[in-house]
N, C-alpha and C positions, 0 to 999 in steps of 0.2 A: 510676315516681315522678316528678311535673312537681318543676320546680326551682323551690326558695324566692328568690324575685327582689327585690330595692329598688330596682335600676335594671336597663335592657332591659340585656338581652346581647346580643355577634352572635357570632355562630360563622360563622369562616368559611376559604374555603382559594382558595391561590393554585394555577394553573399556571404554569411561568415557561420563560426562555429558559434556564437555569442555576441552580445549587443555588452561588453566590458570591454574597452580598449586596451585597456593593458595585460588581459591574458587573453584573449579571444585572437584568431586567426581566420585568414581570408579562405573561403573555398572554391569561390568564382569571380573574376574582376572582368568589367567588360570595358572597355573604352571607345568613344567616338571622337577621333581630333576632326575640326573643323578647323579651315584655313583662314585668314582674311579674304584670300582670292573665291571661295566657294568651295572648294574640293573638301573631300571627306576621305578619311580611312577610319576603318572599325576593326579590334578583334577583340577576344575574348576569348581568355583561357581557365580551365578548369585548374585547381590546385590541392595537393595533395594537403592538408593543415597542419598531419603529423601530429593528431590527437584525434579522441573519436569526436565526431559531429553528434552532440544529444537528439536524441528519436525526435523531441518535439521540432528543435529546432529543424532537421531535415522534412518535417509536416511540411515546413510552409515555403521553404525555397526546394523542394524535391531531390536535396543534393545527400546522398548517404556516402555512408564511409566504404561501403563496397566502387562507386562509381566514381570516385577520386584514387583510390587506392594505387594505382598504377601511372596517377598523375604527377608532373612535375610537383618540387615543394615549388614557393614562395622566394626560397634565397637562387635554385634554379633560377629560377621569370623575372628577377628582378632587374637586373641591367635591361632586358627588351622594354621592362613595363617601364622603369626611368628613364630610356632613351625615348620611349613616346611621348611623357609629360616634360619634361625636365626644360623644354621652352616652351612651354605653355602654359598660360592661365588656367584656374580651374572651376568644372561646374556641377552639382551634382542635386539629386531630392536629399533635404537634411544632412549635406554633406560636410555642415562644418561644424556639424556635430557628432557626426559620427562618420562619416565615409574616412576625409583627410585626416582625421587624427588616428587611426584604425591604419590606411594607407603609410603614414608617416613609421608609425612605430615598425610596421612590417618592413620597410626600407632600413632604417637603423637597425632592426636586429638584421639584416643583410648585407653591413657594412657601407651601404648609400647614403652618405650625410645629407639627407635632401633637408628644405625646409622652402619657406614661402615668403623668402625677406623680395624676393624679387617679382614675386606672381601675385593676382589677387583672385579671390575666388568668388564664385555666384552661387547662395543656395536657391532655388527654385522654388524650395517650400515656402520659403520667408516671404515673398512674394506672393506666393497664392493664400498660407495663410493672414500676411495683412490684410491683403484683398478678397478674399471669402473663405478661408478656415475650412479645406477641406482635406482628404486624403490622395496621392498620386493617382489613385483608378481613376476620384471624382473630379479630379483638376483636368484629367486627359478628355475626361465625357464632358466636363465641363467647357475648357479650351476650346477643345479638338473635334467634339461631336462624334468620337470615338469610342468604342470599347477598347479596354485595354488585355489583349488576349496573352497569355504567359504571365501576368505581374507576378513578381517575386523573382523573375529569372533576371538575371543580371541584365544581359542585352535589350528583352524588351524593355526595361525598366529607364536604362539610357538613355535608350530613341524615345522612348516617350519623354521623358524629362527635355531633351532638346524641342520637341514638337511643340510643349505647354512652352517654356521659357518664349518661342519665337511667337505664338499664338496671346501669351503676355502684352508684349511689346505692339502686337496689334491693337489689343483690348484696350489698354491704358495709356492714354496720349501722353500723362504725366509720366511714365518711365521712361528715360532717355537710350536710346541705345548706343550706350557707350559704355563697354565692359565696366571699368572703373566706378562707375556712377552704380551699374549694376550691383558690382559690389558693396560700394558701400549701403544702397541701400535695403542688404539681406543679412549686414553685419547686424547682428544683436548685442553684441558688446564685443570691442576693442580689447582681445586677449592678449597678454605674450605666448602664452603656449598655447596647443591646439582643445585642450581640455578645461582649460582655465582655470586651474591653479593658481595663475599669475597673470593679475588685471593689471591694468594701466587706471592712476587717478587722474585728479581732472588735469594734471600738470603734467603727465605725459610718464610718470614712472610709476615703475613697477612694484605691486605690491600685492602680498598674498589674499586670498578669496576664500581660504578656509581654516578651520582650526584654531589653535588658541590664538595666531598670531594675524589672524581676518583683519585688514585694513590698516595693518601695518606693512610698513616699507622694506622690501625684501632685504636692499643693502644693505640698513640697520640689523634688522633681524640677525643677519648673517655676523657682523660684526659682534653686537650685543651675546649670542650666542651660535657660537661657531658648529655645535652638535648639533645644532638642527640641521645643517647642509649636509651634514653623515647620516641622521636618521632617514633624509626622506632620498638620499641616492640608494640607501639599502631596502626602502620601503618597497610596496607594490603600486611607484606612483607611471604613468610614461616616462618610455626613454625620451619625450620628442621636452616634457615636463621638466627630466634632468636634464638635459642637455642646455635648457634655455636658463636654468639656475645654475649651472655651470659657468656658461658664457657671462652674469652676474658677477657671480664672483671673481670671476678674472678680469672683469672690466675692473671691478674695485681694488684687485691686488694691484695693476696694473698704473691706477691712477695714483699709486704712493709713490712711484717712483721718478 
């Protein structure tokens, strides 16, 4: 089943130096936009990380610090890579827990105020694990009746995650294929930022998820004690984290006036 579209999607995956958002960088990004019309374009570029890639972690995506070396960084690619997403919705395997928040901070530190007030995303995993709890090889064999030959490598990784998502929507009548619906139903909880620092309660504001001040109201917080909005922009939290406590507190300075 092709997916009902109103704006292009990219499906896409990272390989990285680390699975920690706020200091790990990207070493391979692959992307596929799909259109509403049916057209496709894919590329995919290798990236320099500008730290070493740990031995293990090159085990398992093949990507060493010699074979990037000579590659573009990240702040290089990053106007081509945000001119391919930057109208589009997004899709990825576990991508909105780690792909977009991983992506986002690499755009911020590359001066691209990106963020996702306007897009919505699809994780693909969310999906297969409500619906049988497997891994992206098993979901592909499963789906697709395929091996999934390369897993780990960015690009095969992609195509396959677009092949399961469309092979989904065949499987389960109850999936609607309509991006939006898609989304909401791989959303695992309504964050403000991409790492969730900052939930939404039931009444639609923001309030923090961790630490001593867990389930308290960010704006009070802020008010009530003003050093904590110094502690956690100097901490090791995301830029995509601070930015969105930022935007907090200026909504609130904003409304005294």
């Amino acid at each position: 089943m092709e997916l009902k579209l109103k704006n292009p999607i990219c499906f896409f995956d990272l390989e990285t130096t680390g699975v920690e958002v706020a200091k790990d960088r990207i070493v391979e990004i692959a992307i596929l936009k799909v259109y509403p019309n049916g057209n496709k374009e894919s590329k995919t570029w290798l990236v320099n990380p500008e730290m070493p890639i740990p031995a293990e972690t090159s085990e398992i995506h093949g990507i060493t610090d010699d074979k990037v070396a000579n590659e573009p960084t990240f702040k290089e690619l990053s106007k081509e890579i945000y001119n391919m997403i930057k109208d589009s919705d997004l899709a990825g395997y576990n991508s909105d827990r780690f792909d977009i928040p991983l992506l986002a901070e690499e755009l911020l530190r590359a001066d691209i105020d990106f963020d996702m007030k306007n897009k919505v995303s699809i994780d693909v995993q969310t999906i297969f694990h409500k619906m049988e709890k497997r891994t992206l090889s098993a979901a592909y064999k499963f789906y697709c009746g395929k091996e999934l030959e390369g897993a780990h490598g960015a690009e095969a990784d992609t195509n396959a995650t677009y092949e399961v998502l469309k092979s989904q929507l065949d499987r389960y009548d109850e999936l609607e294929n309509d991006v939006k619906k898609l989304s909401e139903f791989t959303t695992r909880k309504k964050t403000a930022d991409f790492a969730g620092f900052i939930i939404f309660d039931k009444d639609g504001e923001e309030i923090f998820s961790f630490g001593k001040h867990k389930g308290k109201k960010v704006a009070k917080v802020l008010d009530e004690e003003p050093g904590y909005f110094g502690w956690i922009l100097n901490a090791n939290f995301p830029l995509y984290t601070k930015k969105v406590l930022t935007a907090i507190k200026l909504r609130k300075l904003n409304t005294k006036f």
